[in-house]
C-alpha positions in Angstrom: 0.0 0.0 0.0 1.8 3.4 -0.7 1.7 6.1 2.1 -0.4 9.4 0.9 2.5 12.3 0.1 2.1 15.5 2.1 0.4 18.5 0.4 2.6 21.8 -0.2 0.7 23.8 2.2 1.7 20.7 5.5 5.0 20.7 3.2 5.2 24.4 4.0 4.0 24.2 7.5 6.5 21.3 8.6 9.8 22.7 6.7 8.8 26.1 5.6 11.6 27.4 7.8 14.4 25.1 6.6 17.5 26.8 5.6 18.8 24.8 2.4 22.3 25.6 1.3 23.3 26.3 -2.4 24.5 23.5 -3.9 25.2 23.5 -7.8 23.8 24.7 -11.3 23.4 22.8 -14.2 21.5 24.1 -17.4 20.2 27.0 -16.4 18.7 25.2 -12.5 19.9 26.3 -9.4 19.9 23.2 -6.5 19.8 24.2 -3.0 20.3 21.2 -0.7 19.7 20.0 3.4 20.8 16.9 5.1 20.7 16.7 8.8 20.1 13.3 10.7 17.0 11.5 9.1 16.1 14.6 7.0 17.4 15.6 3.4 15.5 18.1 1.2 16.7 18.5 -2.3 15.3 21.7 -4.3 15.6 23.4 -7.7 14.3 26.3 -9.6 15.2 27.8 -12.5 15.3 25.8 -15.7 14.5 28.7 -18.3 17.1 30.7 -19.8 14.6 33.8 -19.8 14.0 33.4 -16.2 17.2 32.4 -14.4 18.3 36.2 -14.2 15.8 37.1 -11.9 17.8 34.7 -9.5 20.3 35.8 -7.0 22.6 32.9 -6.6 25.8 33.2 -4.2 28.5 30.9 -3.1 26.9 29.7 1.1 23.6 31.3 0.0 20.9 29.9 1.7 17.0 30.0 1.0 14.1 29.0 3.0 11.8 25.8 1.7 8.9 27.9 2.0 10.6 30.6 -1.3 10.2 27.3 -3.2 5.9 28.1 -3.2 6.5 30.4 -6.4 9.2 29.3 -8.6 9.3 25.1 -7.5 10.9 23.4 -10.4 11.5 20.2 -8.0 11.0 19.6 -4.6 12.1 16.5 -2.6 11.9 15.5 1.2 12.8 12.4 2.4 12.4 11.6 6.2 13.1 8.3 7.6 14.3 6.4 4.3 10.6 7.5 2.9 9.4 9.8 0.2 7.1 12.3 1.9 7.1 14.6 -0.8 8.3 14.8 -4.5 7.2 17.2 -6.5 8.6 18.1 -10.7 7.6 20.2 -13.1 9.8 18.9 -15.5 
């Protein structure tokens, strides 16, 4: 039986106030990254070469989950070993 996924809005009340850490760029997507005991939270935004300027990226920048509600490209949070949210746009 697969466990129901979080919505954004419990995503956003849960971790909304995560600091993730820039963590690379590839083809025009910025990835911002968190890993602490049995948490890890991968994001990305970006992926349009029209839209990537409006981005500021800095080396140790860090950005709070809840930024991702506007401009998610991909958002993953795995707690325990489990999924409990994926979300692409891709």
């Amino acid at each position: 039986m697969e466990e129901k996924q979080l919505t954004i809005e419990e995503v956003l009340e849960k971790y909304g106030n995560i600091e993730l850490y820039f963590s690379s760029y590839y083809k025009y997507s910025f990835t911002y990254t968190y890993k602490k005991d049995n948490l890890e939270i991968i994001g990305s935004y970006g992926g349009n070469s029209d839209d990537i300027y409006r981005y500021d990226v800095t080396p140790n920048k860090k950005v709070l989950v809840k930024f991702y509600k506007e401009s998610l490209q991909h958002l993953t949070i795995v707690e325990d070993g489990k999924i409990v949210f994926n979300y692409s746009d891709y």
